[in-house]
N, C-alpha and C positions, 0 to 999 in steps of 0.2 A: 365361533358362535356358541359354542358351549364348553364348559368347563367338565372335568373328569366326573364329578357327580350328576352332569348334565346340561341343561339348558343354562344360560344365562337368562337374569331379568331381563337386560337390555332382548338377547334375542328372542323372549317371551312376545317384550310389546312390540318389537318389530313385524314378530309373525303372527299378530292382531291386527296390525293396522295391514299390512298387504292383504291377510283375510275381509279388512274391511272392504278394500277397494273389488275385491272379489264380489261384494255383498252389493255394493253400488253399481258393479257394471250387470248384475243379475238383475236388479229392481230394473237397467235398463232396456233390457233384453224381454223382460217379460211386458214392460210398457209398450213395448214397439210390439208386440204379440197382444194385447189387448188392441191394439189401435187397428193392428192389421185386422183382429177377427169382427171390431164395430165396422168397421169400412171407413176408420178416420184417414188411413194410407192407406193409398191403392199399391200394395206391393202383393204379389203372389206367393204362394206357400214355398219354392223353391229359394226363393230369397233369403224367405222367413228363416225355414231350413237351415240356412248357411249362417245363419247370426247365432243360432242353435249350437251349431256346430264349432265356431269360433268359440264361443264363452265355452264350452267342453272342454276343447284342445288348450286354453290357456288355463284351466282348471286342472287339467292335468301334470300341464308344465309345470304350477304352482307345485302339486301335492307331491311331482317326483321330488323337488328340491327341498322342500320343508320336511319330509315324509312326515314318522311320526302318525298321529291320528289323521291326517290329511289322506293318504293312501287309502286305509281303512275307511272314512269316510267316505269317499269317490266311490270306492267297490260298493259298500254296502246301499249307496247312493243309487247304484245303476243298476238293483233288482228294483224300485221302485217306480216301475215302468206303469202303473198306476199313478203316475204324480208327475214325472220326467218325461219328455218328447225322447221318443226313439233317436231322432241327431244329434241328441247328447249322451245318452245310454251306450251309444255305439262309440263312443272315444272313452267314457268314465270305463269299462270294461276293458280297455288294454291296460290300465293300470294295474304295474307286474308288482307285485309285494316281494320284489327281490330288490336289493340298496347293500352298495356296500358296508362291510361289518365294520365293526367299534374297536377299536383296540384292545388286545387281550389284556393290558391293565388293566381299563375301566370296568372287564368281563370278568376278571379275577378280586376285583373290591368288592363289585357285585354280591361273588357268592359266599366271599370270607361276611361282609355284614350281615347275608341273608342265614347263613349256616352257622354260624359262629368260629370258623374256623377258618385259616389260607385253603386254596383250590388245590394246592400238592399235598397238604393234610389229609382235605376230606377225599379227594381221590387217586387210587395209585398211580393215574398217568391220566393227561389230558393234554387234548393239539391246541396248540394257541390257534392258529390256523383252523375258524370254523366250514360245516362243512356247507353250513346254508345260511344266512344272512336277512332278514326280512325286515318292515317299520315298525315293528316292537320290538325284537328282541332276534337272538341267534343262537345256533348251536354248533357247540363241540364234542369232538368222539373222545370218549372215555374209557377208563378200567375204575371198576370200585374193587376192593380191596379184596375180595374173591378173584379178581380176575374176569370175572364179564364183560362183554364191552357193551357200552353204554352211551348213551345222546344223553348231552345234558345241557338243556336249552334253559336260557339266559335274558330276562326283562333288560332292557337297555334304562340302566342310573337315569332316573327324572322323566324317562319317557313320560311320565303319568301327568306332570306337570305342562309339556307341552298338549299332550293328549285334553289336558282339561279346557286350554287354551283354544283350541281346535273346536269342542263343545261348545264351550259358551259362544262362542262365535256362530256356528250351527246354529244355536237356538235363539241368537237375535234375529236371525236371515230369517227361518221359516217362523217365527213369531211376527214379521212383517209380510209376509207374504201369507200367514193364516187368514187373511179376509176374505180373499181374491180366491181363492179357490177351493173345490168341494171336497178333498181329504182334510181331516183333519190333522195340521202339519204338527201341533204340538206334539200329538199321538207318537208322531212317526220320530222326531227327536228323544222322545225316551226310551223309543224300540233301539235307533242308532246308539244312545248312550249305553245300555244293555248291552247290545253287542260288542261293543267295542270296550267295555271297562271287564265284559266277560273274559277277551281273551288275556288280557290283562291278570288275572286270577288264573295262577297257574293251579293251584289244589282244586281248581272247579275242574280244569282239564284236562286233569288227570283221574279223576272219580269221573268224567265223562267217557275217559277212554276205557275204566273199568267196567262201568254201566254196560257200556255196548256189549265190550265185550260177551259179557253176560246175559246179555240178551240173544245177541248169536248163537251162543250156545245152543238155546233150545233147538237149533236144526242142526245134530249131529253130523248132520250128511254134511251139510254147505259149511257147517265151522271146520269141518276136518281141510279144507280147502283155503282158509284162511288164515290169518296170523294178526294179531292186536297186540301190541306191547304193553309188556308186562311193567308198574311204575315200584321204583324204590320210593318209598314213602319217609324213610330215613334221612336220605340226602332230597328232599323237594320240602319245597317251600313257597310261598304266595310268588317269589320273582324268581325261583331254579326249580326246574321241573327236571328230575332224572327218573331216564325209562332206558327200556331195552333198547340197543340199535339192532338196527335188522338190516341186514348186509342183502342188497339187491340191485337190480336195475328198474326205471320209471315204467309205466305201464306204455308210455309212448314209445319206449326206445327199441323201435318195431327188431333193429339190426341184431341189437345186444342179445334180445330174447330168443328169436327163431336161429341165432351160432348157439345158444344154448340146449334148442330143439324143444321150447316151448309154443305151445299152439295158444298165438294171440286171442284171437276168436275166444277160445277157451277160457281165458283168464279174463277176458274182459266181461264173459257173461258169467263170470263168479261174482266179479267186485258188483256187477250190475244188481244181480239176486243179493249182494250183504246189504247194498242199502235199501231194495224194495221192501225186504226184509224188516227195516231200522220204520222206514216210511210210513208200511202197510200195515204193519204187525203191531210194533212195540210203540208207535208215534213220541220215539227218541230218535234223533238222526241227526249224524254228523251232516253239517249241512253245504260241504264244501269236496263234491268229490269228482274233483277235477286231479288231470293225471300225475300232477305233482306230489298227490297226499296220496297215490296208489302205486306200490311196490311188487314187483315181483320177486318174492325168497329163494335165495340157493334150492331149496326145495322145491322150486315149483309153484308155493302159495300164493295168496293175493293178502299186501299187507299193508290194512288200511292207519294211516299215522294221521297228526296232528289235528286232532280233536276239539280246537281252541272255539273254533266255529260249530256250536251243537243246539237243538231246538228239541224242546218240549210242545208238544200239539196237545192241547186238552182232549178225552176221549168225545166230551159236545159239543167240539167243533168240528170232527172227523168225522159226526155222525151229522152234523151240519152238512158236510159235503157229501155224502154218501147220497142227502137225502134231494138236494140239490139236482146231481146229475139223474136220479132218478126220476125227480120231477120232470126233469128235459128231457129223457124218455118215455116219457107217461103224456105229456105236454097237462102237468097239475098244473096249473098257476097258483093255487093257495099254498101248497105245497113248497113253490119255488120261491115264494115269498117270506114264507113260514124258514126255509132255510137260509136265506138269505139275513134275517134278523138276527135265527140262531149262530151263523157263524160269527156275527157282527160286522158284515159288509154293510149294512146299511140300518138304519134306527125306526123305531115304531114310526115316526113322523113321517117318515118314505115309503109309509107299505102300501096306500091305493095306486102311489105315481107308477110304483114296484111293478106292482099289478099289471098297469099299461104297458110298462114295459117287457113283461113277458110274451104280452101276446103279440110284440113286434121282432122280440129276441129267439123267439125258441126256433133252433136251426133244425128244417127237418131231416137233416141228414141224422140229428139225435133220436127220431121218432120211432118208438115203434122197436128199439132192435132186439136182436135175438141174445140168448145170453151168449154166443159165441162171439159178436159182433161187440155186447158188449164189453169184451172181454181184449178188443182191440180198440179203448176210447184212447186216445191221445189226451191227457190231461192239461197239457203245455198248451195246447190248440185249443181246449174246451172254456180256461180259465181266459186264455186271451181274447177269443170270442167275447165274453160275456164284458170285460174289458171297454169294449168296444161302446158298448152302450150305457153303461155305469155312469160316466160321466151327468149321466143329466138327475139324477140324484145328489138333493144336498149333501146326503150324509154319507154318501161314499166313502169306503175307508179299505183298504186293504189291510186285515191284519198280519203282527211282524210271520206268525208262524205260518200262515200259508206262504207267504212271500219266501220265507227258506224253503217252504216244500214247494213251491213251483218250480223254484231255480236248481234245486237238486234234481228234481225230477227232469227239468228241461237240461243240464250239467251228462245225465247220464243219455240222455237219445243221445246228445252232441259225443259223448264219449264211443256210444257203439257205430254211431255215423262214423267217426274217421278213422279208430282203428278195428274195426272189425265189421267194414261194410258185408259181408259175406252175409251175417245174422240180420235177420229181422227183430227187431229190438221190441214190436211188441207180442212175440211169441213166448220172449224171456219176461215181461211186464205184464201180458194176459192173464196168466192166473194170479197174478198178488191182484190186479183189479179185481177179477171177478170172486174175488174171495170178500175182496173187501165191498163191493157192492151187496152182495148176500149177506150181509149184517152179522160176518162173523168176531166176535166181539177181540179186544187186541188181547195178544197173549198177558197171563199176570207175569207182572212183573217183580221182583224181589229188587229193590233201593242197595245197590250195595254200600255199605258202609266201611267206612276205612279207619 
């Protein structure tokens, strides 16, 4: 299906027209979901449910076999829980961005085209044999000519091609499903093209991994406890990114770490604090920090990798939310509405309906609290609430960068839930809220340049 530099034409239009038929069985699925909620079919929601569930699961089968932008579309798909029924969210999210790798041929033209040089040239030693695999691209362990050892991850020849392929496909589906429903779908396909042509740019993600870097810094205490890989800028390029390898085991691999005599608990409430850290402080965040992209170092550190996935938050839309859950404790309605504009959840046309709907939304479990209580808000909880009622707003829209900081934010409970239920997750969470509730302004930040 594909040739050494990639995709074939023929398999291009192939994987158009099956994505069509994807598009056609979705237009039906949503039909029979219009018909059910007028009362044109009497069928009940568990039924409904299951047609949900079926277009999911052969959604998925689809994007395992295609991968490519299809994977990455799925995933980035199922934080759109704003848009998407929970019985499809719940299958687009087993979508593992693991596939097997490419042949060390096609991974060695690669970098001879992107580098100008063969892969035994530019580097003293490299494993054909990669050590991770994923729908864009792979990595192999390396020596650069010091002798360091090095990851040196690899864009897969013409992915970009089918990737474009995948797009435009995306954007005929929700360009026909734009009428029907109250997000704006077009919005949300140039947020999905964004992310997905981002991780594609390997020099954006590697000045992403620098950035952080450097932002963590400013808390001496908690960087001393971590590790960011350091990028040869020499050997990288827009399709070969070389960084440091950092020799460790997963943050899940409960067995590995405690023969080692590391204290889980521990480590998992360091990676928790580098991103509330990234979240609360600098509004840059790696926006994917799930246990695969979190290492524990021969030293003990917590070493956060592949940064491909990264979000800028404007500082007036952090102060959109700030002002937001205050209003929900204050129960302002002008307030809640006034923030609700400013984050761009909803458009000046919706701000009296807005109105009405605070004085049905506001939970009084929000009312009133103390600053220690507020310093235990669940934002995962707080966001899906409000969720709940949004709907009846035309101009409902979730923007892309809250949607990465919900899913990171709700990424890390799930993280201290499984491996280190002992901590209360928001003991370690309570003061980056309550910091950032009190309107303490985000750290400056110095842009590092490379």
């Amino acid at each position: 299906m594909k040739s050494a530099m990639g995709p074939t034409v023929y398999s291009l239009v192939s994987r158009a027209l099956v994505l069509l038929t994807v598009i056609v069985h979705a237009a039906w699925v949503y039909a029979i979901h219009r018909a059910v909620r007028r009362g044109w079919l009497d069928r009940d929601d568990e039924w409904l449910v299951a047609r949900y569930g079926r277009f999911a699961a052969r959604f998925v089968r689809i994007a395992s076999e295609f991968r490519g932008g299809l994977i990455k579309l799925g995933q980035v798909a199922s934080l759109r829980i704003d848009v998407i029924p929970d019985a499809m969210t719940e299958h687009l999210v087993r979508l593992q961005d693991r596939v097997p790798p490419h042949p060390f041929p096609e991974i060695a033209h690669q970098i001879e085209r992107e580098l100008g040089r063969p892969a035994r040239e530019v580097f003293a030693e490299i494993e054909e044999i990669p050590v991770a695999s994923a729908s864009l691209g792979q990595v192999h362990r390396a020596r650069d000519r010091s002798g360091r050892a090095i990851a040196v991850k690899v864009l897969y020849p013409g992915v970009e091609r089918s990737v474009a392929v995948d797009l435009r496909m995306a954007r005929l589906a929700l360009w026909l499903f734009n009428p029907f429903v109250p997000p704006d779908l077009m919005s949300i396909h140039a947020q999905l093209a964004t992310s997905i042509r981002g991780e594609m740019d390997y020099i954006a993600e590697g000045r992403a991994a620098e950035q952080i870097r450097h932002n963590l810094s400013s808390d001496p205490i908690l960087f001393e406890q971590l590790r960011v890989p350091w990028i040869d800028w020499e050997t990288t390029s827009r399709r070969v990114l070389t960084m440091e390898f950092i020799e460790g085991d997963k943050i899940n691999d409960r067995e590995a770490l405690v023969a080692r005599g590391i204290d889980v608990s521990a480590v998992v409430e360091t990676a928790t604090r580098a991103f509330l850290h990234q979240m609360f402080r600098d509004y840059f965040f790696h926006c994917d920090p799930h246990p695969g992209n979190l290492l524990v170092d021969l030293e003990g550190r917590v070493a956060i990798i592949d940064f491909g996935m990264n979000q800028t938050i404007e500082p007036e839309i952090m102060d959109g939310i700030r002002k937001n859950v205050l209003a929900a404790v204050t129960r302002n309605e002008d307030l809640w509405v006034d923030s609700m504009v400013q984050v761009g959840i909803i458009r000046e046309e919706d701000r009296e309906a807005a109105r009405e709907l605070a004085q049905m939304s506001f939970d009084p479990t929000y009312y009133n609290l103390t600053p220690a209580e507020l310093s235990e808000l669940d934002f995962g909880d707080y966001f899906a609430k409000i969720r709940e009622h949004m709907w009846m707003l035309h101009s409902f829209s979730m923007p892309d960068g809250l949607v990465s900081w919900g899913r990171a934010f709700s990424l890390l409970y799930g993280l201290a839930a499984e491996l280190a239920p002992g901590i209360r997750p928001l003991d370690v969470v309570g003061p980056y809220v309550l910091e950032f509730l009190q309107g303490r302004p985000p750290a400056a930040v110095e842009v590092v340049e490379t």
